[in-house]
Every structure is written in C-alpha cells, then in structure tokens.
C-alpha positions in Angstrom: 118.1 111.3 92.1 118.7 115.4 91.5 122.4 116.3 90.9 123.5 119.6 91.1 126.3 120.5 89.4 128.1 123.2 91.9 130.2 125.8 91.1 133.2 125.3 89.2 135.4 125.3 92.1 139.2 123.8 91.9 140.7 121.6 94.4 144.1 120.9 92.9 142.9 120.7 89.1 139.5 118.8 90.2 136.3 119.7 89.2 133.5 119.3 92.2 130.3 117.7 91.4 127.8 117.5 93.7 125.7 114.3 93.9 123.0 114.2 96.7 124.9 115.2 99.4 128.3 113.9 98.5 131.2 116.0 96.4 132.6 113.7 93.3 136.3 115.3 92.6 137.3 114.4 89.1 140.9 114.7 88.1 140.6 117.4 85.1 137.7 119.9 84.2 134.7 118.6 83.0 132.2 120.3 80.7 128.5 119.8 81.1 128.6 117.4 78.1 131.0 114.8 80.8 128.0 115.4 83.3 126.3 112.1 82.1 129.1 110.0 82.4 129.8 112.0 86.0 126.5 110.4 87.2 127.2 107.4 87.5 129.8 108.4 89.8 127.0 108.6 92.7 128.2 108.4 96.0 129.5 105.7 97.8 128.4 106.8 101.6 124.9 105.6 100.9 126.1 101.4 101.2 125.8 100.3 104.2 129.3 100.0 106.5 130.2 96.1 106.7 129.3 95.9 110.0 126.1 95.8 109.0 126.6 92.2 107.6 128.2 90.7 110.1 127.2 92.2 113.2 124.6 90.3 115.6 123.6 93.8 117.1 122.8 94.8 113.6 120.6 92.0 112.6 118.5 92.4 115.8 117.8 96.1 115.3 117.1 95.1 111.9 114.7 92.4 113.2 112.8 95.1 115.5 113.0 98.5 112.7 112.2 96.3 109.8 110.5 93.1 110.2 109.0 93.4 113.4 107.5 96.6 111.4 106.9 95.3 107.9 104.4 94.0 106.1 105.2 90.1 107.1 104.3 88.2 104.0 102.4 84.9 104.9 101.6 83.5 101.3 98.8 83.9 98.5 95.0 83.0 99.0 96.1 80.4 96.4 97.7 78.1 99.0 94.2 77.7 99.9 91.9 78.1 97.0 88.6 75.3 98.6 87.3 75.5 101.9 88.8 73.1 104.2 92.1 73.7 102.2 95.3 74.3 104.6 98.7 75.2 104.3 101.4 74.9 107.0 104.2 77.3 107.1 107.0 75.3 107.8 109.4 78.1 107.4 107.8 79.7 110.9 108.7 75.8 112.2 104.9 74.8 111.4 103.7 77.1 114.6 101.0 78.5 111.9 98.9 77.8 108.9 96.4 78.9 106.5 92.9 77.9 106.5 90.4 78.5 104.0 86.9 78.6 105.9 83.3 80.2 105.6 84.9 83.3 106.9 87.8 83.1 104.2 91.5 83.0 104.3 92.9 82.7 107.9 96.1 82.4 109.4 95.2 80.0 112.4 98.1 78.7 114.9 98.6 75.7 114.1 100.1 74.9 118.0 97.2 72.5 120.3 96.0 74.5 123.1 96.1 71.5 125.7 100.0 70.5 125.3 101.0 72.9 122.8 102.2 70.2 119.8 102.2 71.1 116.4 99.1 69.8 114.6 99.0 69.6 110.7 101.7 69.2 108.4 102.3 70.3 105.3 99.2 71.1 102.5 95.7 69.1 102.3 92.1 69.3 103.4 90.3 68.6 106.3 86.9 68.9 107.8 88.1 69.8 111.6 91.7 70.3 112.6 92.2 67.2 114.8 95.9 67.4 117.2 97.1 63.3 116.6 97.9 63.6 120.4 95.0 63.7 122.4 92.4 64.1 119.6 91.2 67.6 120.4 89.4 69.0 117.6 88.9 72.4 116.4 86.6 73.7 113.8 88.1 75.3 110.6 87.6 78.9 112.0 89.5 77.6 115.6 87.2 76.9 117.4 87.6 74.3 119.6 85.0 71.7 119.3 85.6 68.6 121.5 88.1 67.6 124.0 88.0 63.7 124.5 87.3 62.8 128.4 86.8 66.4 129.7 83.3 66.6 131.1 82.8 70.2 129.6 84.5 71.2 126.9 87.6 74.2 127.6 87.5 77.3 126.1 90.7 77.2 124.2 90.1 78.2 120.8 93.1 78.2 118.0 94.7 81.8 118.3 94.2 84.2 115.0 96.5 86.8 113.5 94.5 89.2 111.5 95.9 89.5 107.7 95.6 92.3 104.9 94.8 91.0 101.4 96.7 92.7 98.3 96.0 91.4 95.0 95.7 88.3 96.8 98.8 88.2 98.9 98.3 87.9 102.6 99.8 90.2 104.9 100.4 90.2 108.9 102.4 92.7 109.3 101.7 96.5 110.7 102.2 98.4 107.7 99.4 99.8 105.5 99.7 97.2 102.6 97.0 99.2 100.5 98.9 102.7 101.4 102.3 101.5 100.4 101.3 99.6 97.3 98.7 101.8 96.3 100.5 103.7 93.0 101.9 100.5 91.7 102.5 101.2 87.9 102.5 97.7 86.9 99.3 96.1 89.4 97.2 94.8 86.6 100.5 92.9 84.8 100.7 90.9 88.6 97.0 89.4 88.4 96.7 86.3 89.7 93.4 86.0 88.0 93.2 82.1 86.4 96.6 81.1 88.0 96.9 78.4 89.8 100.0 77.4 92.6 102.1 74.7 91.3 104.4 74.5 93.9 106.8 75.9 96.4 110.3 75.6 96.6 112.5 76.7 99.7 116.5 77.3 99.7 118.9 77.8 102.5 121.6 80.6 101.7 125.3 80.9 103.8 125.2 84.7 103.5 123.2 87.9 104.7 120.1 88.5 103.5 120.5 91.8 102.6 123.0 90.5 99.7 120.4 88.7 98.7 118.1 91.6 98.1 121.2 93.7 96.5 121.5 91.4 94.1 118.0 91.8 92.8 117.7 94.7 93.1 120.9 95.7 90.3 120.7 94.3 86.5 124.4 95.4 86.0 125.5 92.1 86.8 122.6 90.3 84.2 124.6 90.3 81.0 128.0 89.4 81.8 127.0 86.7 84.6 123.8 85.0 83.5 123.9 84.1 79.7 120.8 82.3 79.7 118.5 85.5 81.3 121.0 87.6 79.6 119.8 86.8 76.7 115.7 86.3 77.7 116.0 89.6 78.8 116.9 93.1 77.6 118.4 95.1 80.4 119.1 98.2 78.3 115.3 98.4 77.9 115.2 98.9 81.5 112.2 101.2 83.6 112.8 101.7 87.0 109.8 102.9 89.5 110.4 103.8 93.1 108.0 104.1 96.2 109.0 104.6 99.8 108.8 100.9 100.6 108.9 99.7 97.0 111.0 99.4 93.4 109.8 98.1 90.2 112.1 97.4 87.3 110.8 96.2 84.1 113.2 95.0 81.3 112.1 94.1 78.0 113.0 90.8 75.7 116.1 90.2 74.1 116.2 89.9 70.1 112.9 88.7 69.9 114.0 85.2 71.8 115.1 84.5 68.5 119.0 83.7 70.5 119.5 82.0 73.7 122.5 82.3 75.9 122.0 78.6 77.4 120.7 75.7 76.5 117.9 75.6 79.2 116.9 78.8 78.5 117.0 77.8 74.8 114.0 75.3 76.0 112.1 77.6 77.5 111.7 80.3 74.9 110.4 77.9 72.6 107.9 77.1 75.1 107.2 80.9 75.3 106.7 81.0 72.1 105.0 77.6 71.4 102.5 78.3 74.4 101.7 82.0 73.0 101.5 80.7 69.5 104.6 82.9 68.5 103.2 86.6 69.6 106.3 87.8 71.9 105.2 88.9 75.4 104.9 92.7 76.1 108.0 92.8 79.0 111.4 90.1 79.6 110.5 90.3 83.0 109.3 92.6 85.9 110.5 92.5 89.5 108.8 94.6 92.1 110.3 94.5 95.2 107.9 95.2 98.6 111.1 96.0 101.4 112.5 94.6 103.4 112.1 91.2 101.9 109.3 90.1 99.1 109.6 90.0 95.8 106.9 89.5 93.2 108.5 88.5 89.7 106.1 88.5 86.3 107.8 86.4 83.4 105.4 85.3 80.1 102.9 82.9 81.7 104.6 82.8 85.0 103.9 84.9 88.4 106.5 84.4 90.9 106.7 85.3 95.0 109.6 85.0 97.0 110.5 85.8 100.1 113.7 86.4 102.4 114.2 85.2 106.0 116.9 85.8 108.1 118.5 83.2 110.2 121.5 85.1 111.1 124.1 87.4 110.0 125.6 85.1 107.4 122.3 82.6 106.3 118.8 83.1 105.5 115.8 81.5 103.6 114.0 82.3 100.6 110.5 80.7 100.1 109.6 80.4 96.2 105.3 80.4 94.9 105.5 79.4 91.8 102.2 80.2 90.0 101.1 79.5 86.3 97.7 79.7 84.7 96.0 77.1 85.4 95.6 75.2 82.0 99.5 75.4 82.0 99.7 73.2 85.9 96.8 71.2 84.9 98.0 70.4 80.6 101.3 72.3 80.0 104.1 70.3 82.5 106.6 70.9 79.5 106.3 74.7 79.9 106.3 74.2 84.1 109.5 72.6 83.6 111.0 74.5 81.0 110.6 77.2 83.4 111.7 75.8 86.3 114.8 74.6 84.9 115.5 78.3 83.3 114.6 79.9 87.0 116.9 77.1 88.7 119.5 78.0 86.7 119.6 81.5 87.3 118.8 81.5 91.6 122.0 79.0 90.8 124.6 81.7 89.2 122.7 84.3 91.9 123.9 81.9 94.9 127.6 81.9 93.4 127.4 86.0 93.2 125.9 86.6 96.6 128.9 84.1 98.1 131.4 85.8 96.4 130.2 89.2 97.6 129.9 87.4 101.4 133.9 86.5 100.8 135.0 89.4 99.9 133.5 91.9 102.5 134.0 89.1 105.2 137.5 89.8 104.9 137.6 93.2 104.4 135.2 93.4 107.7 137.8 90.9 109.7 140.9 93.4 108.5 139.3 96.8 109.3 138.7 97.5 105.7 135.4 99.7 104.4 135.3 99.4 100.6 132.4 100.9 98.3 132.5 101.3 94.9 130.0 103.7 93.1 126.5 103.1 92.0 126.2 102.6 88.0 123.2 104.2 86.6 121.0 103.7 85.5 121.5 99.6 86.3 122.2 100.1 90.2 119.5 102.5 90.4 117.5 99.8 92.3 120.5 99.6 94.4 120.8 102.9 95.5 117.4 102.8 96.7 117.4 99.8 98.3 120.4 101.0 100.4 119.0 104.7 100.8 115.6 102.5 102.6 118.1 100.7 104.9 119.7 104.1 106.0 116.4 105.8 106.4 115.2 102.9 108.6 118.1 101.5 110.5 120.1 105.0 111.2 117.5 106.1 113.7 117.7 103.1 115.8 122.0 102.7 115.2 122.1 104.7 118.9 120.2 102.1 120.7 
C-alpha cells in the first residue's frame, strides 16, 4: 500500500497522516524518520463491520458474490491417479465424485438417475458405477449402460460439471483459474510432480469462515501463540505477494531447526533433517491463498490443500489433502506422522484463536459495539488484503 504523507496540518497538536484513504492523527509532531513506525498505523475502516459475521443476509450475499462466482475447488487429479479410480466428496453430502476414465479426470454426479440415491461411497475402483438399488449401471464416463428389466435401455446418462485443471487442482467454478493464477511467483515450489495423496482429513469449526481465513492470512500471531511453528518458521524473514484473487507469503526457517518450541515439532525437524540428509530446505513454509477459500501450503517434503466451507454464520468446514512424495507414503510413515502430529498441533492452537476472536466480536455484535484495531505491517499485510478483497466484492451487492 502507497501512503502519502499530507501536509503538516494541526488538529489540536496532531499531526495528519494519510494512509489510503483514511487520516491517522497522532498526538505530537512526527518527523519523516516516525513515518515507519506511523505505518503500521493503517486504517481500521478496511475490516469488515461485525455484522458481517453474524448476519444470515450476509452469508447469503457472500454465497452468491463469492462462491457462487469463485473458482469452486473440487480436489487434485491425485484423488484419482488409475483409471477406474473414484473419489466421493462427502463434504457436497456424496451428490458428486471424481472419476478417472479414458477421457481423464471427471467430476460425475454421483446421484442414480432412476430414484436419485446416492451411489458410491467414499475412495476405490470400479469397472462400471453400479447404484446398490436397482443395479443400473453406468460406464465410467456416465454413461448409462443397462437398466435391469427395462425393455430398452433410458437415456439417463450421469450429469457432468466441466472442471479447469491448475497444476493439477480441479476447478468448477466460473472464474478463469489460468488468468488469476497466472503470475504466481512461487508455481514451480507447488509441483505435485512424484507426490502421492496420503490422506484427507476433514474438521468441523463453531465460528465464521472468514476467521478462519484471517487467521491465515496474518503471521503476527505465529511467535507468541504457536511455539512449535514459531520456532520451524522464521516470520521476520517474511515475503508477501499479492494478486487480485490471491496472496502468497513465504517465511523462512528458524535457527537452522537447530531449536524447537515443542516437543512434536522437535520430532519432526529431525525428520526434516534425517529425510534430506541434513541440507536445510530453501523456505519454513509457503502459504498461497486462492480467495475466497483454498489454500495451498508447501512445507519440506510436504504439499498441503485445504479448503473452507461455510455452513452458517458461526460454523464451517475445512477439507485437508495431505500429499508427500511418494517414497515418503509408500517407506517414510515416521516422517508422515511426524508431520501430521506437528500440523495437528498447530490447526489445534488455530481453533483456540479463531474461538476466541468468535467470543469476543459475538459480544461486541450483541451490545452494538464496532471495534477495529489497526493492521501491523508488515505481518497483517495478508490481512489487509484479504479484507480489502471482501470490500471490493461484497460492497457492491450490500444494497441488495
């Protein structure tokens, strides 16, 4: 963000910064060496009014302005890497699936077309998709190819939703996945090249998803609440990248991984290090965030993607792909579980911070109360434009 300094003008003894399009007042005059610290001071307006997280009206413009809109995130190709492979997304109550066929990667529905019941569950591989009902049987692609006792066979092929493929992550949403992604700094760091899916882990969340996101998408918080990422990572080696629909921040290691704040993380850097035969990765971590509500996360060895459903003002979901290469699912399980215990522990002190962010503006929303502090650079950078996409969005469609 630009900020102009404007004219020395005095209100009272204060000195008037301009920040975006927001006066700071300070209580004394400040000389251009105080302008740093006077940054950080950037304005509050940009959060989003409570209402915004506990209003029903809210959540459903949000549903049609962003979601409706987005890119809809299904899952990787690697849900499916052999033909006849499926996955069932249980998180859209198992109405669809992904089917690896001659054609590809597909996202099929996974509903019968003669009495509309759900067909497969969960992950395997099949030849045909057989409904346990009636026995109707569809080919891998959808199409239907017998219906037990009918003398000619309907036409009631399995419905299709056409998906964009990013780096391997399947999209069926109506944004240009290509267009928004397309100056990603760090796109060769997030190859899924080798890696395999190990597994996926789904959590249920009593607050707004939009907490959720805030939370990622600030490292002030990393050192004093999480010791054991606090001290993985280095968050004063910290590069933030924006796009319209994006933010990247990368964050270095922390001393080497000679220290760990935590006991589980203590187990996982000597896997790091084991595994990688003591060379130190090149980053901590990087967390790119595709808005509204996908993250992809690179640790060493480890390619993360998550995902953030609503299911009302105060709950949503987050679906977890957790990928490694694949010598490290097939021979490694001590690093997978080193791992998994270090990122467990971490969603775990994330949880407690998004619930005590819920608490606190849950009351202030009951009382009448708007509260905001300011945005710390450059840690809440990510923040700001997280909250500066919502506005641009949602502020349109607020007169509906």
């Amino acid at each position: 963000m630009t900020v102009f300094v404007a004219p020395p003008y005095h209100f009272k003894g204060q000195f008037s910064l301009f920040v975006g399009n927001v006066f700071t007042f300070c209580k004394e005059d400040v000389g251009m060496s105080e302008i740093a610290k006077i940054y950080q001071l950037t304005q509050v307006h940009t959060q989003p009014p409570l209402r915004w997280y506990f209003d029903p009206k809210i959540l459903e413009i949000e549903q049609r302005a962003l979601f409706d809109n987005g890119p809809g995130y299904i899952g990787h190709e690697l849900l499916v890497p052999d033909i006849g492979d499926y996955h069932v997304l249980n998180w859209m109550d198992n109405a669809k699936m992904l089917v690896r066929n001659q054609n590809g990667v597909e996202l099929l529905s996974n509903i019968c077309r003669h009495r509309q019941a759900t067909m497969l569950e969960g992950r395997g591989s099949v030849k045909n998709i057989v409904c346990p009902l009636h026995r109707w049987t569809y080919q891998l692609d959808g199409q239907l190819l017998g219906a037990p006792r009918f003398p000619q066979r309907p036409c009631r092929h399995l419905n299709k939703t056409p998906l964009q493929n990013w780096n391997g992550l399947l999209f069926a949403g109506k944004r240009n996945i290509a267009k928004d992604l397309a100056d990603i700094p760090v796109l060769k760091e997030l190859d899924f090249s080798n890696y395999q899916l190990d597994r996926v882990e789904i959590d249920e969340y009593a607050f707004n998803w939009k907490t959720f996101i805030e939370v990622y998408q600030e490292d002030y918080h990393v050192a004093p609440f999480h010791p054991g990422l606090g001290k993985f990572v280095n968050c004063d080696d910290l590069r933030w990248e924006f796009g319209d629909w994006y933010s990247v921040q990368t964050v270095g290691i922390n001393h080497g991984l000679r220290k760990a704040g935590s006991a589980v993380y203590g187990k996982w850097q000597e896997q790091v290090l084991r595994y990688n035969n003591g060379t130190l990765p090149k980053y901590g971590a990087i967390w790119l965030t595709y808005y509204p509500n996908i993250m992809v996360e690179w640790y060493p060895n480890t390619l993360v993607v998550s995902t953030v459903i609503p299911r009302g003002v105060d709950a949503c979901t987050n679906i977890m792909e957790f990928y490694y290469p694949e010598d490290i699912v097939l021979f490694e399980r001590d690093f997978v579980e080193a791992e998994k215990a270090a990122y467990r522990e971490t969603a775990l002190e994330d949880d407690i911070i998004c619930l005590k962010m819920h608490q606190g503006r849950k009351w202030l929303y009951q009382h009448g109360i708007e509260d905001a502090g300011p945005y710390q650079s450059p840690t809440e950078d990510g923040l700001l434009h997280f909250h500066e996409f919502l506005r641009r969005q949602l502020d349109p469609h607020l007169g509906e």
